[in-house]
N, C-alpha and C positions, 0 to 999 in steps of 0.2 A: 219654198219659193222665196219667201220675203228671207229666211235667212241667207240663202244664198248671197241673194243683191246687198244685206247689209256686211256678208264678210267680204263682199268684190269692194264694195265702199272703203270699209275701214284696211283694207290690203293698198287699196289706188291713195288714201290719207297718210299712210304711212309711209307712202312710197315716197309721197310729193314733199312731207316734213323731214324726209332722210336727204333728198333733193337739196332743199331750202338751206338744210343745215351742214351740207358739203360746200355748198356755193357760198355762206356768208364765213366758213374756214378759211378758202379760197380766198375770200376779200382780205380776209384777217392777215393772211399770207403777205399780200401784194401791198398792203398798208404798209406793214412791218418794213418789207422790203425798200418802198420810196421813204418812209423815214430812217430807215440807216443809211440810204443812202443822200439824203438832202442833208442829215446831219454831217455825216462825213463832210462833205462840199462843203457845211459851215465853216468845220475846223480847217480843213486844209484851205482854206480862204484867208 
């Protein structure tokens, strides 16, 4: 019984830190992206 609940626990934890850790990729992405392109707009300024 209690094992069950704690592999649904640690299945739905690991779900949500694979979650977490696609989404701050994501950010990493779109960072990246506005600063190449804000630099650019430096130089060709």
């Amino acid at each position: 019984m209690y094992l069950r609940f704690i592999a649904i626990a640690i299945a739905i934890a690991i779900g949500i830190a694979i979650g977490i850790a696609m989404i701050f990729v994501e950010i990493q992405k779109i960072f990246e992206q506005l600063f190449v392109t804000l630099s650019g707009k430096f130089k060709s300024a």
